[in-house]
Each structure stands twice: as C-alpha cells, then as structure tokens.
C-alpha positions in Angstrom: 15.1 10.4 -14.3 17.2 12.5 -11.7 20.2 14.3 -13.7 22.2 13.6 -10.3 25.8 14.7 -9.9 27.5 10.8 -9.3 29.6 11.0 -12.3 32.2 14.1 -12.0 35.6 14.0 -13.6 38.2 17.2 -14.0 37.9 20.6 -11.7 37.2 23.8 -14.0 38.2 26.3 -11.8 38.0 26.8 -7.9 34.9 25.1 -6.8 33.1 24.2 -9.9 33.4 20.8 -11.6 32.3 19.4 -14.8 30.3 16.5 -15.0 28.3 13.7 -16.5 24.6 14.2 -14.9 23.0 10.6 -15.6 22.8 8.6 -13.3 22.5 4.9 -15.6 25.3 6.6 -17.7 27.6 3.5 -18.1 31.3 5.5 -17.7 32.5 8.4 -16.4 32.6 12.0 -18.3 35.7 14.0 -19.1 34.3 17.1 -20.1 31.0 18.6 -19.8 27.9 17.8 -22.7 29.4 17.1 -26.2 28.1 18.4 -29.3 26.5 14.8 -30.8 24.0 13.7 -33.2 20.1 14.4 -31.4 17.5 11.9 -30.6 15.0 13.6 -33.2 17.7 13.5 -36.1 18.5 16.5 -38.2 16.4 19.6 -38.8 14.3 19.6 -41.8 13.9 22.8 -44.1 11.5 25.4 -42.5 7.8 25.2 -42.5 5.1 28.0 -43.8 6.2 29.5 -40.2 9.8 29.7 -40.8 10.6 26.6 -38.5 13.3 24.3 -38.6 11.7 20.8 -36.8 13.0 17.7 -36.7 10.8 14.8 -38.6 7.2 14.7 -37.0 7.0 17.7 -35.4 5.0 21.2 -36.4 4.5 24.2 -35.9 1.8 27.2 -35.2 1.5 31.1 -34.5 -0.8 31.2 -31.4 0.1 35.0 -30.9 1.7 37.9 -32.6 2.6 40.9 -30.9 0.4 44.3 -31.2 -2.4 42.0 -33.0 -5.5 40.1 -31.6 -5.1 36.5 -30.6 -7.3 34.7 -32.8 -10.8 33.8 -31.4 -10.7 36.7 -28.5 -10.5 40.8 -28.5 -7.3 40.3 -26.5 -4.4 42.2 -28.1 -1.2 40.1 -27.5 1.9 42.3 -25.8 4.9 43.3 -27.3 8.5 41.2 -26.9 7.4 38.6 -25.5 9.7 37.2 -22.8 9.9 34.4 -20.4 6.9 31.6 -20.4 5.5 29.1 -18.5 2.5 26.8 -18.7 -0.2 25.6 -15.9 -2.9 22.9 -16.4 -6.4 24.2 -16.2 -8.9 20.9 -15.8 -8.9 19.8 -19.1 -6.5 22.4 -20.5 -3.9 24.4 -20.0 -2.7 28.3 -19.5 0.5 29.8 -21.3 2.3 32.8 -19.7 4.3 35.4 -21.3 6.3 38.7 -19.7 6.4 41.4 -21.7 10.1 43.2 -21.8 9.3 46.6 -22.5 9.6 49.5 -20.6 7.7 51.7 -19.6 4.7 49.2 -19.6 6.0 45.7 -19.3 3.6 43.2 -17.0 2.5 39.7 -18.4 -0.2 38.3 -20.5 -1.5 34.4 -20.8 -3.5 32.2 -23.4 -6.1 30.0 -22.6 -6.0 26.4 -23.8 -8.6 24.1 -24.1 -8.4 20.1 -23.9 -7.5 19.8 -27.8 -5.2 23.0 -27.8 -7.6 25.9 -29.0 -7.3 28.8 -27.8 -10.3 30.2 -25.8 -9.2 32.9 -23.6 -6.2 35.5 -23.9 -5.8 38.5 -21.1 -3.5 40.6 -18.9 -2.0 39.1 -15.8 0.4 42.1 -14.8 0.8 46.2 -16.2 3.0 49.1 -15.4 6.4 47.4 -14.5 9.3 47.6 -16.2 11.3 45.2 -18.5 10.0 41.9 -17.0 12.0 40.0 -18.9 12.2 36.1 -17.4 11.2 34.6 -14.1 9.5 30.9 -12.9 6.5 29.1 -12.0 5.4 28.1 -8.6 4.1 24.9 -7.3 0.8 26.6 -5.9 0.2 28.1 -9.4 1.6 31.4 -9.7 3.8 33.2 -12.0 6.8 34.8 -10.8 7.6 37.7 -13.0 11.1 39.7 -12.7 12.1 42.9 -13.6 15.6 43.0 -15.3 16.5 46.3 -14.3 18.6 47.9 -11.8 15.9 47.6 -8.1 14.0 45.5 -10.3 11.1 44.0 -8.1 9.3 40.1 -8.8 5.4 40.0 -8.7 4.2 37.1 -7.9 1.1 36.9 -10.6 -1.7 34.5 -11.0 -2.4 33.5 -14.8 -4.9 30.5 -13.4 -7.6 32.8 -11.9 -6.4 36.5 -13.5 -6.4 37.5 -9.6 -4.5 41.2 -9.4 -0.7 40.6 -9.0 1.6 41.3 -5.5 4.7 42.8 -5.7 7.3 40.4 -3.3 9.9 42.8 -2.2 11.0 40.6 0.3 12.6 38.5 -2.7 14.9 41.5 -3.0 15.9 44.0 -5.6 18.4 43.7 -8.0 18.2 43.1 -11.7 16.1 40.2 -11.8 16.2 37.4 -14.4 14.6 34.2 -14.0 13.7 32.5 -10.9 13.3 28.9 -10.0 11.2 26.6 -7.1 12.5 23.8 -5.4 9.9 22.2 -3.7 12.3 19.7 -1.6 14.1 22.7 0.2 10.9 25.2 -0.1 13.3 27.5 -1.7 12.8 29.7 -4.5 16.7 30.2 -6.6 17.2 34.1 -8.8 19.8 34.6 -11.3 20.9 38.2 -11.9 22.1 39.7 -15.3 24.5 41.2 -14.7 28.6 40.9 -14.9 29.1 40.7 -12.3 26.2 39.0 -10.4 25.2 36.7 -7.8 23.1 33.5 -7.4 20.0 33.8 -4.9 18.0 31.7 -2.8 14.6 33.0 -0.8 13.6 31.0 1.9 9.7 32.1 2.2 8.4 32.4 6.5 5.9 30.0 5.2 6.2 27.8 1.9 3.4 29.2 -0.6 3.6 32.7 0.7 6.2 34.9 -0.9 5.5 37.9 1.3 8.2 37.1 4.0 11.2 35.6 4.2 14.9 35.5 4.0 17.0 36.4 0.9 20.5 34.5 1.1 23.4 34.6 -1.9 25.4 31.7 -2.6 29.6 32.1 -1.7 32.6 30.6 -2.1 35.6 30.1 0.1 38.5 28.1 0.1 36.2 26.4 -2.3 33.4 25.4 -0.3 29.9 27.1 -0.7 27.5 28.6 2.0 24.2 30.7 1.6 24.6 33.7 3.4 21.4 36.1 4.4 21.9 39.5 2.2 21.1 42.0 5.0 19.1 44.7 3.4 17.4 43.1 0.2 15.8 46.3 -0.9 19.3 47.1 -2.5 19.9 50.5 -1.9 22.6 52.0 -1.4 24.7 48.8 -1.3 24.0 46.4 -4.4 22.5 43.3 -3.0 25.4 41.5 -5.0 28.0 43.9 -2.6 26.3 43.1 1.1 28.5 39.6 1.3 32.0 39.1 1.6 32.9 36.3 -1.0 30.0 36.5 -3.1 30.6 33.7 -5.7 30.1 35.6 -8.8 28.4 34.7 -12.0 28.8 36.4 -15.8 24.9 37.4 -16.9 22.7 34.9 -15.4 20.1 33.9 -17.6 17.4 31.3 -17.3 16.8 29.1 -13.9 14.9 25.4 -13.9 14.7 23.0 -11.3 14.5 19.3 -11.2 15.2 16.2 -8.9 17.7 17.9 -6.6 19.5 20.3 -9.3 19.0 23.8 -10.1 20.3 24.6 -13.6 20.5 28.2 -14.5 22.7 30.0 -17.6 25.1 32.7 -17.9 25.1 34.4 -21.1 28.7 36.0 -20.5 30.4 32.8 -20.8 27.9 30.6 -22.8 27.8 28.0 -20.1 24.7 25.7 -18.3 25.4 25.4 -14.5 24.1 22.8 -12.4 23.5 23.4 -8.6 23.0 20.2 -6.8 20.9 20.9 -3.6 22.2 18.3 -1.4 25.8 17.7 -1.8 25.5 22.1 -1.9 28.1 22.1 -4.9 28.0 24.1 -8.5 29.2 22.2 -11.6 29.2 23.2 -15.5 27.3 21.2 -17.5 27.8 23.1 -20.6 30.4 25.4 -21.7 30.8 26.1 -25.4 34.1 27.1 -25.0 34.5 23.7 -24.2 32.7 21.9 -26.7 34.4 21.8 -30.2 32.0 23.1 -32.9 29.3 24.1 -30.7 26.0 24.4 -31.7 24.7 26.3 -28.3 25.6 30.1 -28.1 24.4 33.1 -26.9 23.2 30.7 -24.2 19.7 32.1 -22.5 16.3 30.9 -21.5 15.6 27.5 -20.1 13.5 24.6 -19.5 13.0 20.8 -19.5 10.9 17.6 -20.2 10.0 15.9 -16.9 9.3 12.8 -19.2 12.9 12.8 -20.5 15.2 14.7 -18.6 16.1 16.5 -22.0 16.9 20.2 -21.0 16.0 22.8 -23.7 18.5 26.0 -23.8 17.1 29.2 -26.3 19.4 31.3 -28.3 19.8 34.9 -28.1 21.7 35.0 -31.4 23.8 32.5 -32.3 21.7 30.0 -35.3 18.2 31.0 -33.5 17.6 27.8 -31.9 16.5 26.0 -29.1 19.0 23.3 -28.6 18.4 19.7 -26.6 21.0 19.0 -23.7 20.2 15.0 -23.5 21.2 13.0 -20.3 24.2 11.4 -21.7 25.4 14.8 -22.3 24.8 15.4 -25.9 24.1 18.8 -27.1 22.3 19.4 -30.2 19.9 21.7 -32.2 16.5 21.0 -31.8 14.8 23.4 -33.9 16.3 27.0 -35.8 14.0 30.0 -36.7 14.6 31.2 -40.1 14.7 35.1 -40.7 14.8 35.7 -37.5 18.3 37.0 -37.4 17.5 40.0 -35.2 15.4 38.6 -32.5 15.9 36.2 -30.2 14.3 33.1 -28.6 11.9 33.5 -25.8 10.0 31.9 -23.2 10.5 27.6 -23.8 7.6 25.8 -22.0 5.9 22.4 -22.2 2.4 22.1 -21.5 1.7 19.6 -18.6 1.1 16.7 -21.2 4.6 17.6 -22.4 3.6 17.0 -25.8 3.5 20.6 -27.0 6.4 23.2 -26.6 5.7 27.3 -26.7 8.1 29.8 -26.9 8.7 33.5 -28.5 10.5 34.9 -30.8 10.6 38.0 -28.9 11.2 40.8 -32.0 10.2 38.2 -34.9 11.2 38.9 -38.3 11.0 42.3 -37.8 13.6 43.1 -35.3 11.5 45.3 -33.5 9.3 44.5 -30.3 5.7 44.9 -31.8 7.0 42.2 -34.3 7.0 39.3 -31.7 5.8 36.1 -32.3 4.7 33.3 -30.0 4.7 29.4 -31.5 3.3 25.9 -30.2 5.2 23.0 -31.5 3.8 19.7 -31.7 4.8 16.3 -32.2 6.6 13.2 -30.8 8.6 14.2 -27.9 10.5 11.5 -26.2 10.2 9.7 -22.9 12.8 7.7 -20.9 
C-alpha cells in the first residue's frame, strides 16, 4: 500500500502541509494522525520480560548487553542502538550499533529458519557513538556516528566482510539514514537543532564511495536539493555551506517506502513525510497537534511492508513503540515496564515480517552495559 500524499488539507507553516497518507482513505484529513483506538486492541499487563503486547503477541531476550548471547561465545555490545534485519537463505541476520564512545562499531545475530539463534559477532569497532543509520538494498548496513564530523561506514552483517568508511556521505552528526531505490538516493537526518535533511546521490548506485552530497532548501516555499560543497565539514558546518538550508529540530530515525521518506525530529515530537516525486515535506505527526498523545519523545523508525503501519520508538515518554496506521491513527503498540531510564532502540521486522526486534538501549538499569535486545512475535497484520 503506497502512503501517497493525494489527500492534504491545512498548511502548517511555510512549505510543510499536513496530510492524510492513504490513498483508499474515503475523505479528506484535517489534521495530521489522530490518537485512535489500534488494530491489535489494548495492551495487556507485562510479561516475565516486562512487556506490554497486545493479545497474541510475545516476547523474548535474544541479547543482553556485556553478557554472552546464548548458544555462541559472542559477548553482546553495550547500548544497543539502531537495528535492521537481512534475510539469510532460510534465515535471517539482526544488526545493532553500539552508542558508546570510545568504542562504538556494530554487532549482528544470526537467525536460523525457525528463529534460533546460531551465530552472534562484530560487524564494526573503534568509532564513536554510532547511534542509528539504514539498510541498503545490496545488503549492507549503514552505520552513523552522532557526533560532531561523525563519519557512516557502510558495514556488511551478511558476510562479516571488514567495514568502509564513506566519507563522501559527508560529516556532520549523523543519525539515521535511508535508501530509496526509485531515485538511487540515500536520505541523512542530523541531530541536531538546528540541522538539515540530506540526500547522497552515489557515482554508481551500490557503491557508496563517490558521489554527491546535496541538502534539502526552502524558498519562497518551494524545495531544491542543493550540492553541499565541501562535505568533509570543516571549517564550515555542512548544515552552514547553503543559503536557505530548510532546517529541522533533532532529526531522528529515517525509513523509506513507495515514494516517501519519513524521518523524525525529536525537538518537536513530529513524523515528517518527504514525498519524492511531487519534491514536497508534509507532517504526518505532531503531538502538539494531537490531543492526548500517546507518541512523545518521538525517535527511531520503521515499517511493515505488509501493512503500511509505521512503528515510531520512544525516548521517554510511556517507553513504547507506537503504530501510526494508514488512516492516520496513532496508538501504543507495546510499553516496556521498568524501563523508565532507557529508551527504545533499533525497531526492525525480519523479512517474513512476522517478528519485530528492538533494544532497550540502558534496560532496567539505566546504564549502557544494562541493554537489552527483544524479538516479538505474533499476529502482525496485512492489508
């Protein structure tokens, strides 16, 4: 189901719109995604692993932090960050950043064709702080560096292969990225205030080791991509090359699907959608605009290919992961308990879509070595 941009309704500020993204949605929205009652029902009272699911759906640790994943000699990193999965014949590889520094890199769990884990190992070492970042269609795992020059490495969880630095995709402090296969673009959010939204356009689609770095603008209310001249950063921000830089408040997590790039800003709590071919921005979240909203502290993200459903992670707010449906309804989908001083981490489906990993990246412990990553399991929906 493409969450197209047809149905728009009031501007919210120069150049940005909110919207309805369904297509088959029968009338036209006023605001953007409502808080609503989700397509799983309520939660239910947390499991043995402190996790609040909806009916039909469990839970498991497959990883702690500073511990050995069960069935290898493979001690699993500490805060684990941003995730993605791969399929593997059969199975299926999980990815994981770590966001530490000194140290940082990646790790990834092996999954066989009924879900056990036969293989953990490192992917990535000595960076800093790689906190989120994207998959690529040729396999790879694109991890960023949120810090100030930060680099992306471009690793390979598939094959263990040694991981390339990519400093063509510039440097800045990295968040997420995202591939759009249509455009053969890869899309960066920075966190920071006061930051941009990216686009590298790769010499040759599938190799990251050239290519041009462009920022999105704004004037007069119309937005271009603009090349950033000197990507490396130094000594002008890459953020400060381009007159009318739109800017963005913390950007967070990046996904792609059908023609639209959604990312998050954690400054202002809101889900943007960047819709590739009409080359226009448009909120479709903002709890400032959503009475009694259950999505705050707005940060990672992912989706179901099978149902369009987006699924947004908390850093604070109730701990959850909440559902973003196509008819605009927002709504918890599952709430760590005890987890008060952590945050959520990494949301992935495996390429079945029937299983969903992420991290709590400090656990109930608050602290870094405490991280813990969960699968969880059950009846997710298709359209």
């Amino acid at each position: 189901m493409q969450r197209r941009n047809v149905l728009r309704a009031a501007v919210v500020g120069t150049g940005s719109v909110a919207f309805g993204f369904t297509m088959t949605r029968p009338s036209f929205a006023a605001y953007p995604a409502q808080t609503g009652p989700s397509p799983y029902g309520s939660l239910r009272s947390a499991d043995a692993n402190g996790v609040m699911l909806p009916q039909g759906f469990t839970s498991r640790i497959v990883a702690r932090s500073s511990q050995t994943v069960s069935g290898t000699s493979y001690t699993w990193h500490n805060a684990p960050d941003g995730g993605a999965c791969f399929a593997d014949g059969t199975g299926w590889v999980y990815t994981s950043n770590s966001e530490i520094s000194p140290g940082g890199g990646a790790s990834a769990l092996r999954f066989n064709s009924s879900g056990t884990i036969t293989a953990a190992y490192r992917t990535l070492s000595n960076t800093r702080q790689n906190c989120a970042g994207g998959a690529t269609p040729w396999n790879s795992w694109l991890s960023c560096e949120e810090v100030d020059l930060g680099y992306v490495y471009e690793t390979y969880p598939l094959t263990g292969a040694a991981a390339v630095q990519r400093p063509a995709m510039g440097r800045f402090k990295h968040e997420a990225a995202a591939a759009d296969p249509d455009l053969r673009v890869i899309y960066l959010t920075e966190d920071v205030s006061d930051g941009a939204f990216y686009r590298f356009k790769p010499t040759t689609w599938g190799n990251l080791s050239s290519g041009q770095l462009q920022v999105l603008t704004e004037s007069g209310g119309n937005l271009a991509w603009a090349n950033v001249p000197d990507p490396d950063g130094s000594p002008t921000a890459t953020r400060n090359q381009v007159a009318n830089t739109k800017r963005f408040n913390g950007g967070e997590g990046c996904y792609y699907a059908d023609g639209v790039c959604f990312f998050t800003t954690k400054g202002d709590n809101r889900v943007w959608a960047y819709d590739t071919a009409a080359n226009s921005i448009q909120i479709a979240y903002d709890d400032s605009l959503t009475p009694n909203p259950p999505l705050t502290g707005i940060d990672n993200i992912t989706g179901s290919t099978a149902s369009g459903d987006l699924f947004v992670a908390e850093d604070g707010g109730n701990q959850e992961i909440c559902i973003i449906t196509p008819d605009d309804i927002v709504a918890p989908f599952l709430r760590l308990s005890g987890h008060g001083s952590s945050e959520i981490t990494g949301p992935a489906f495996n390429p079945a879509g029937n299983r969903l990993y992420f991290s709590s990246q400090r656990g109930t412990t608050g602290s870094g070595s405490g991280g813990m990553t969960f699968e969880v399991s059950g009846p997710f929906r298709t359209l």
